[in-house]
Steps between C-alpha positions, in 0.01 A plus 500: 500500500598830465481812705190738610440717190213758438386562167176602589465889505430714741234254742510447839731190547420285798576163415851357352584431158675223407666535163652192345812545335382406167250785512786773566706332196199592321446833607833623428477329155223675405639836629835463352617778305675347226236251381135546359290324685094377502351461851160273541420588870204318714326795662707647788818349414611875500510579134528926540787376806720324210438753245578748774819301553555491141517896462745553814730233384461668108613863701763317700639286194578876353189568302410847465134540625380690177623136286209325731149513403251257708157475404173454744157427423323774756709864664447296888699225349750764330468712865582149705763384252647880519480565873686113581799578254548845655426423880824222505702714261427789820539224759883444335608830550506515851623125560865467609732269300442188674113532462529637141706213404212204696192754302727461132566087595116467551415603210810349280630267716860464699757660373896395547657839377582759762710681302524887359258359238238413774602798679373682173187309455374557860587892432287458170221307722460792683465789218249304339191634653637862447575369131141339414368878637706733317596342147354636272161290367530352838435131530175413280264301713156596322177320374530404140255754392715799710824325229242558197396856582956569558587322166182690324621872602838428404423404190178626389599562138589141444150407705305760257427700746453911536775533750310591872224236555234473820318160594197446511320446795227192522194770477623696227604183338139385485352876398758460166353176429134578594525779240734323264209256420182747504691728317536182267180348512291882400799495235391128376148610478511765332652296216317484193436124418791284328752680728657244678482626847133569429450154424730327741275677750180358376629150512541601872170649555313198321719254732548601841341853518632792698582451839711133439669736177685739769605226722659307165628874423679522832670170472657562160628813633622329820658259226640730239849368588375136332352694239778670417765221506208346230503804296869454502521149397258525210526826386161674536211467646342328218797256531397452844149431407637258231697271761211493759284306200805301488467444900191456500474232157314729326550428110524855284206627310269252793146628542202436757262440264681206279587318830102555604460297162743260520373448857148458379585253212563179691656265331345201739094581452455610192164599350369137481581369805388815686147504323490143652614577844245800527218256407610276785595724798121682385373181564642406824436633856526864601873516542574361095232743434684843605819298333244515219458864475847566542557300193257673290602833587855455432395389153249763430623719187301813628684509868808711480815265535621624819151383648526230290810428656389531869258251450746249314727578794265367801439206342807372606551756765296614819515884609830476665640392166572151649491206333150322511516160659368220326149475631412823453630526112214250436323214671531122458204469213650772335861306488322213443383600159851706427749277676772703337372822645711500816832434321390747219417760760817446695679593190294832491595566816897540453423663144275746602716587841814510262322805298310670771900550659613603170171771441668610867841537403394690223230730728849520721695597277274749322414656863857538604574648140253758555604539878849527449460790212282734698733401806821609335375826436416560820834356615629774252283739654656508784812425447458850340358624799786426698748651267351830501520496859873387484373175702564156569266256657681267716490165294675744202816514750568113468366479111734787377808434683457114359417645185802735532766228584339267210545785231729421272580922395500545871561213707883479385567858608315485864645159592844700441412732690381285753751253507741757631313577812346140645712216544266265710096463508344344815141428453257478785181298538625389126187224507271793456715678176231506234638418152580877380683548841718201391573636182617804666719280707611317212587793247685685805728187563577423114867627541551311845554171326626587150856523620630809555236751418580865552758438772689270671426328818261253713109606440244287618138420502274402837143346547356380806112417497288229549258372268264369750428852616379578161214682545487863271363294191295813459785697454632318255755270686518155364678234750659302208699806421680460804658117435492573132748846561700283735586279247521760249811718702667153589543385152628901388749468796611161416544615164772705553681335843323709750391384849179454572312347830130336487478489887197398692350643878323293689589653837199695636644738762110611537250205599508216751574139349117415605356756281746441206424103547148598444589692176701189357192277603273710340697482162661127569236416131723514271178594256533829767867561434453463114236813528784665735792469316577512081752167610330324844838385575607848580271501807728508817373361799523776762717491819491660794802747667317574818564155667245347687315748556128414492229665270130448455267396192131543608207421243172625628159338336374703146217719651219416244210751478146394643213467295304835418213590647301795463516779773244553772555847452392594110624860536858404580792589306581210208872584544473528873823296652399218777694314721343150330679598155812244467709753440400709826514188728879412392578842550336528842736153551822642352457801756510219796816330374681833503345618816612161649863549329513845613427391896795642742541146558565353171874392359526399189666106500732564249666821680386541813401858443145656495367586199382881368224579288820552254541147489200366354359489156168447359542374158217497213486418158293807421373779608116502591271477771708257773748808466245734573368284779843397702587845485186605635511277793879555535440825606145470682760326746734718499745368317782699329473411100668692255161452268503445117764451318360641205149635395288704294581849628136602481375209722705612780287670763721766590484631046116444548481747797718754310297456159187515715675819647513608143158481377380653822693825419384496142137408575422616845118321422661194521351328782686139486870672441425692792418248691761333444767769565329529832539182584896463387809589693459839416209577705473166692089597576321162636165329310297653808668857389360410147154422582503764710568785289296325152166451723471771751314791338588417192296646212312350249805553232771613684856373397704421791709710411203780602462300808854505599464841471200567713676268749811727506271774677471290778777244514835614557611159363310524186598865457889376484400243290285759239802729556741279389292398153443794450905645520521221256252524306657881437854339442376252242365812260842643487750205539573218302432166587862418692535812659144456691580184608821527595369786716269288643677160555842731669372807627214401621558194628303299269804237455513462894113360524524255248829340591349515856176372399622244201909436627804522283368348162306816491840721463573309162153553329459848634897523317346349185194748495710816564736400221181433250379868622810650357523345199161617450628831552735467245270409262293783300215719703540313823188469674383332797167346282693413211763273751249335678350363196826420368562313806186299461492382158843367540641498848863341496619185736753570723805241635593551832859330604394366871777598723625168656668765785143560587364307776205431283269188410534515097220342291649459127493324213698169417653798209583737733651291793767396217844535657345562901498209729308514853535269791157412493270451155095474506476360122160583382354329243186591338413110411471609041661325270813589334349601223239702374323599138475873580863468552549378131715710255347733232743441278700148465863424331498315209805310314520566143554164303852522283646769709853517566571403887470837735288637228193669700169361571183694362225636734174376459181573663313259703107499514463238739262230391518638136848432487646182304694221620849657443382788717355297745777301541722849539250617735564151700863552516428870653266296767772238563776772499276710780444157663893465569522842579208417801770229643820733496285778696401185770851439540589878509240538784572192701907629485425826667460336801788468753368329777065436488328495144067441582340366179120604532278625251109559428261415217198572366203193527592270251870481700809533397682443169694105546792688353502815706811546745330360819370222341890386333656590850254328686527167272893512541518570867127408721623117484791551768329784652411492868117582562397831724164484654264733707319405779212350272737294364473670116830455336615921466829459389764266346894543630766389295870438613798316467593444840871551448445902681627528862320794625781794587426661843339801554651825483503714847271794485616815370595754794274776560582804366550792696158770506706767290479861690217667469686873537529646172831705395476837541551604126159328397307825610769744299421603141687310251814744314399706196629289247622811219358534189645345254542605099469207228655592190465244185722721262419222201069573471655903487276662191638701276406842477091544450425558137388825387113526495388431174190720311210349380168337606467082636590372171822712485594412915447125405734476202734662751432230798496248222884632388639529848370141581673387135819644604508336871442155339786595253732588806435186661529271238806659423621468832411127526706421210790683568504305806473203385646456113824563598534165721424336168746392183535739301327282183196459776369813579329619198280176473424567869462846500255448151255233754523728802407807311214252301309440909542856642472673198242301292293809438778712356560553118795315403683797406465638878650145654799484224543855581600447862699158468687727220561722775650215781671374237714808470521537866618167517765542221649855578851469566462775762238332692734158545589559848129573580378114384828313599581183609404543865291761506138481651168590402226631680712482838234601806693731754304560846669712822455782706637856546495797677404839458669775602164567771597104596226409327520128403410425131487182367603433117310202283580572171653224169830621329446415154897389410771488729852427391728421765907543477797484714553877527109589415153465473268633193106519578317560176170599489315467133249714348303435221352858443466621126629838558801519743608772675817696353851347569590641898163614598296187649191543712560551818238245590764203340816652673326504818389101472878435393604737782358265758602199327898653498465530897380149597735377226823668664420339791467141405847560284715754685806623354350472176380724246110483437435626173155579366346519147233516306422320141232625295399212271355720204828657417793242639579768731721478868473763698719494801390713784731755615669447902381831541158455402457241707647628815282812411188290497560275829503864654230606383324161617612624879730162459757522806 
């Protein structure tokens, strides 16, 4: 065995690990520096402690921390995998030698040399955190969508982008696309008939109608990546529509009505033998007699064929389009007479169900035609949208970075550039990388294993996952891509001699060996571990570091609903909650277990601590009303619970007091919103108070507002109360929407009574709310009506991160407790299936026949029973997919447990699903689980253990802490300092001197606005590429000046965009400007600090230099202008010498001893004018600089 070892983060450890030795040959495999290496870790085997590891020895191995990018899948895990690499890099700083030396052999192993060179390397240990600070770029630890956005702004040009961009937020996401397709569908119907929008959206009307159109809108939009990888493999989008026939069998030039005949003509009763069979089933009993007239109308030349048809068709078939069985095609007197009927019939069967699927691939295929040429132009739409707001939504961050290392015009060029700044990738929670992620991964790595790429030296790659904690399938993660990229990087680093470790951890530093035997029992079916795992042999069975110590696995009986009955009471609430509801009574149950585990009494076996409310964890599979319910009683008890962990913002209670707030300062006559708003935090007024003031006196008509008014004569309390509405009510007319309720949440208090009233999950939705409130006030004509109704038709969810510091009860999703672990787990399980029909896709991926391997599937659109066979068997591999994806959330839930897991669960009456998680744990385990009885003797619970635990002694109470002193200091009753006033200058946003007034009426004044606005887009286009071209080749820029130009100036004449790259051109080319653009210079360079006045006034400078060139003996700050008419040569505005006047002062302090030269480059002539020492020194004067 090998030594006590902690992996495990930052939890409470109160039992001993036991590591093997095999286990720390592994860890330091996988986090040595010189080999790539793919990690498959069992849940808590501490997979963020090797990578962790991994980065430290990277730093310590001499690896600048700019050359290390790792890659999470959420910010917490980039925060936890941040704040571990930087908290022992601090902790080494202040060890002495001997320590230093026993931290560096724990995480590398012994070392023999005690030489200068280990002299040198415990020196180096020790500047490491100071280095991963301060170098420049810092160490990268960031989620893979943070990379995407970094690699986009530094090269936008290649991405075909317009420079700056801004992401789109999830509500203005869905306002693009909401308008995006009515804008399309008004556009579509205007169309004169023929067009082919017009009739693609007629085929939709005729087939699915309106409402089921915008859903099948919304998921071709959510799949335009699919769509476009199509449009790319086959050309166009008639291409596209071309291979789906081919997916779907559908021959070219196929049409409805010749398989309706073909379907009609059968081949087995022809016109003879039917004319006989309809004279025997007439004269038979009543069942060959409707066969009878199902016969005669399917031959009747005046029915239209598709009736025809119907009636052919249930003949054979019965209304659910099944098969008819044998005695109720025709009876034994009718076979009797026709004993080849039956076999002839049978034959009809398979012909006719051959067709019908071949009428519905061609229906399909027609449908998703039609669908998928009014959905691309809505995808086009707004994909327009977004580029005239110089957005990106944030799917287009993965998509174009992919797209930009897979370019071949770009993708050389960026990986270049690239491949001089990263020389190892470390990928996080790599199980959940969707496919484009792993093409980003891929085309950033091409260099590490093509021998020596752009330089010289040991560059590695890193994954750690594990595929059984799959579970973001709706994200786009696929598990095989996790086995099938380990395989992939082996092979490239095999190829070329490089080292490369497949290591395994089965070590769980987090659970007890009883609840980890319980996972392993759970999934001992092989069948089990084949839904798990891409390879079932890769399952590892899990082992326990805390030795011995003893942990729980309690499954409580499914609480199945009673039979309904109708209410005594017929006026009572339908929705109204009671305590017989399954849901309420395992709540009500839950509450007891945690009361009971909260006792002062209690230790917990394993530890022999008491537990917190911290350390417990109420897992669900969804959201819905148990949540509601355990929350509800959670805090009826008085339990601390952090509350949801996310939700609609508008069914918080604390938004619908502030929107009820709203509407009662808008519409005073609202009776309801007032009463409401009375009843909140705000006012806190009792249902007595209510009744009180609506029924006493109160007028036949009277709002209560009126009667809170009359009240307020004789009340005091109801004249604060009318007081207060009413100084808000006078705010709201003159404020916008943030403003007022800022006032009222800080200044008044308002924030104070609902966290009181509601506890801390209030403070995030009342965050959430403000934040909405200003954005509305950024919007145009804020207005507190106008937010409030934006706020109801589309309210946005919010995520809270629960704070595991808080000593909180957290109710969560199996989704969200990814990553967290709890020393006691109440698994929830809502008794469903795994699978569900609503859940089914809109669209389904389709294999093109003949396509070269990797070539792209084609979307198609499923109609549920419509669909044929090859959809329904797609469909069927979604369900069995989502089915898998059920069992790896199980065993992510049963793994957060460290010491108790309770299995329980409710269902509805018909019971729970035989595949739901209770039901699979309760098959697996309930055979060797010892029985718990009440005193009736009913069987209440089921315990599971091992038996191998020995129960660690209790922990001695905590000592009491001493009653802190009541006597306050005496400066809590002084006024706090005057804090001086001080100036913020951003020199950068200075205008230029006003323009002269221009003559003329409206027309004239907006030409004028229409110029100036022309010229500021000119200036910063200009700017952008005279930023950015000159980090290109030479041979480059034009091409990507000519695209940028093409986004941001797509409205210009041509002659107006060739006009200004003619004019960077010759900036970029003038001899005299070469110092300005060369090697080593910087664009755009942000400069922030402070100075003094001469009054000792502080001002603080924000301000962007446009070029600085820095040399040994100087430094030149160039400022361009892009006016068409430049002031003479030695007379610049004094507005531009003052900006550069600032500029020179902070500058001269950052580089002392050196000379800080200033200049400024008019574009339209090629002209440098250097600012005079004395001008500037004359203008820092006049700007009272001391």
């Amino acid at each position: 065995m090998g030594g006590r070892h902690h992996p495990g983060g930052d939890r409470p450890v109160t039992s001993p690990f036991v590591v093997p030795a095999e286990t720390i040959d592994r860890q330091r495999r996988a986090s040595a520096p010189e080999s790539s290496a793919w990690v498959s870790a069992n849940a808590g085997s501490g997979k963020t402690w090797v990578l962790a590891r991994r980065v430290i020895r990277l730093l310590l191995a001499g690896t600048p921390a700019s050359r290390i990018l790792c890659l999470t899948f959420t910010k917490a895990a980039a925060a936890t995998m941040s704040n571990r690499v930087f908290a022992e890099l601090g902790r080494w700083t202040l060890l002495d030698d001997e320590a230093l030396r026993s931290a560096i052999a724990e995480v590398e192993g012994p070392a023999v040399d005690r030489g200068p060179r280990a002299v040198a390397r415990l020196d180096r240990a020790r500047r490491l955190f100071a280095e991963a600070i301060e170098t420049p770029g810092g160490l990268k630890i960031q989620t893979i969508h943070a990379f995407c956005e970094r690699i986009l702004q530094q090269f936008p040009l290649e991405a075909d982008l317009g420079g700056h961009f801004d992401i789109l937020d999830e509500r203005l996401e869905r306002e693009l696309v909401a308008a995006a397709r009515d804008a399309e569908l008004v556009s579509a119907s205007r169309a004169p008939l023929g067009d082919p929008v017009a009739d693609a959206l007629a085929i939709l009307l005729d087939t699915v109608g309106e409402f089921a159109l915008a859903g099948a809108l919304d998921a071709v939009i959510a799949a335009r990546d699919d769509l476009r990888n199509a449009l790319r493999a086959h050309g166009d989008l008639d291409g596209v529509i071309a291979a789906i026939r081919a997916a779907l069998a559908v021959p070219d030039g196929e049409r409805d009505a010749r398989l309706v005949a073909e379907m009609l003509a059968s081949p087995e009763f022809p016109a003879p033998v039917l004319a006989e069979l309809i004279d025997t089933f007439a004269g038979s009993g009543r069942q060959d007699a409707a066969q009878a007239e199902r016969l005669r109308r399917a031959v009747a030349p005046t029915v239209p064929a598709n009736d025809r048809l119907a009636a052919w068709w249930s003949v054979f078939f019965t209304n659910a389009d099944a098969p008819r069985a044998t005695r109720s095609l025709a009876t034994k007197a009718v076979c009797e007479r026709h004993p080849d009927f039956l076999d002839r019939a049978a034959r009809e069967t398979a012909r006719l169900q051959r067709l019908a699927d071949a009428r519905a691939a061609l229906a399909s295929a027609t449908t998703t035609a039609a669908l998928l040429r009014l959905g691309d132009r809505v995808v086009g739409r707004y994909e327009r949208a977004k580029r005239a707001r110089g957005a990106l939504d944030f799917d287009d961050l993965v998509t174009r970075t992919a797209d930009l290392l897979s370019r071949s015009d770009a993708a050389a060029w960026v990986q270049y550039k690239l491949d001089r700044g990263i020389d190892h990738i470390l990928v996080d929670e790599a199980q959940d990388t969707s496919p484009r992620q792993w093409a980003i991964v891929h085309g950033l790595t091409e260099e590490f294993f093509a021998g020596e790429g752009a330089r010289l030296g040991v560059r590695t790659v890193f994954a750690v996952g594990d595929e059984k904690q799959s579970i973001y399938s709706f994200q786009g993660a696929e598990p095989r891509r996790f086995s099938e990229s380990r395989s992939t990087f082996a092979a490239r680093a095999r190829a070329v001699d490089r080292p490369f470790a497949d290591v395994q951890l089965n070590l769980s530093f987090r659970s007890t060996d009883d609840v980890l035997a319980a996972v392993d029992r759970v999934f001992e079916d092989p069948a089990l571990r084949a839904r798990l795992l891409t390879d079932p042999s890769d399952y590892g069975t899990h082992a326990a570091a805390r030795a011995g110590a003893p942990g729980l696995v309690e499954i409580w009986p499914m609480i199945v609903a009673d039979k309904e009955v109708e209410p005594d009471d017929w006026a009572a609430p339908l929705d109204r909650a009671t305590t017989a509801a399954p849901w309420m009574r395992l709540a009500a149950r839950i509450a007891d277990e945690i009361e009971h585990l909260l006792a002062p009494g209690f230790r917990l076996e394993g530890t022999g601590r008491p537990l917190g409310p911290r350390d417990i964890v109420v897992l669900v599979r969804k959201r819905g009303v148990f949540v509601d319910a355990i929350n509800r009683v959670l805090k009826e008890r008085g339990l601390a619970v952090a509350g949801h962990d996310r939700l609609r913002l508008t069914d918080h209670i604390a938004v619908a007091d502030l929107m009820a707030l709203g509407r009662t300062l808008l519409l005073p006559e609202d009776d309801l919103a007032l009463a409401s708003v009375l009843k909140c935090p705000l006012f806190d007024r009792s249902d007595d108070d209510l009744v009180d003031l609506a029924c006493t006196d109160r007028r036949e008509g009277e709002s209560l507002t009126a009667a809170l008014h009359r009240a307020a004569d004789a009340s005091p309390a109801w004249r604060a109360v009318a007081s207060r509405l009413e100084d808000w009510r006078e705010r709201a007319r003159r404020l916008p929407p943030f403003e007022l309720y800022a006032r009222i949440l800080a200044a008044d208090g308002g924030r104070r009574r609902f966290v009181a009233r509601l506890g801390s999950e209030a403070e995030d939705v009342l965050d959430e709310f403000l934040a909405l409130a200003a954005a509305a006030d950024r919007g145009p004509a804020p207005s507190l009506g106008r937010f409030l109704a934006d706020l109801e038709a589309d309210a946005p969810e919010i995520k809270r991160e629960l704070d595991e510091t808080r000593d909180e009860l957290r109710v969560m999703t199996v989704h969200g407790a990814k990553g967290l672990e709890a020393a006691v787990v109440f698994l929830v399980d809502p008794g469903s299936g795994p699978v569900h029909a609503a859940h089914d896709p809109t669209l389904v991926r389709l294999a093109v026949p003949d396509s070269p391997p990797g070539a792209p599937p084609v979307p198609v659109w499923s109609r549920g029973s419509a669909d044929p066979a090859v959809v329904v068997a797609a469909r069927a591999a979604h369900r069995d997919a989502a089915s898998a994806e059920y069992l790896r959330l199980l065993y992510v839930a049963m793994t957060r447990a460290a010491d108790r897991l309770y299995v329980c669960g409710f269902a509805g009456v018909r019971g729970a699903s035989p595949e739901c998680w209770h039901a699979r744990i309760a098959e697996r385990l309930l055979p060797d689980a010892e029985e718990v009885t009440d005193a009736a003797g009913t069987v209440v619970a089921h315990r599971w253990r091992t038996g191998r635990g020995i129960p660690r002694p209790p922990e001695p109470p905590a000592p009491a802490v001493a009653a802190a002193n009541p006597d306050l200091p005496a400066w809590i009753d002084r006024p706090p300092p005057v804090v001086p006033t001080i100036l913020r200058a951003t020199p950068s946003a200075h205008p230029d001197a006003p323009a002269a007034k221009g003559r003329g009426g409206p027309a004239a004044a907006a030409e004028r606005a229409a110029r100036r606005e022309l010229e500021r887009l000119r200036g910063t286009l200009a700017h952008r590429l005279l930023e950015v071209l000159p980090g290109l080749a030479v041979d480059r820029r034009r091409a990507a000046a000519t695209r940028f130009l093409a986004a941001r100036a797509a409205a210009w004449p041509e002659d107006a965009r060739t006009g200004l790259l003619a004019e960077v051109e010759s900036v970029l080319a003038a001899p005299d400007f070469a110092a300005v653009f060369a090697a080593g210079s910087r664009a755009e360079v942000p400069i922030v600090g402070r100075l003094v006045a001469t009054d000792a006034t502080p001002i603080e400078i924000s301000g962007r230099i446009d070029r600085l060139a820095i040399t040994a003996d100087a430094v030149l700050l160039v400022d361009f202008k892009t006016d068409r008419r430049p002031p003479p040569v030695g007379a610049p505005p004094a507005s531009h010498v003052e900006q550069l006047a600032l500029y020179r002062v902070l500058l001269a302090r950052l580089f002392p001893g050196r000379a800080i030269r200033c200049a400024l480059l008019w574009t339209a002539l090629q002209r440098l004018d250097e600012i005079a020492p004395v001008l500037l020194d004359a203008a820092a004067r006049r700007l009272a600089l001391s």
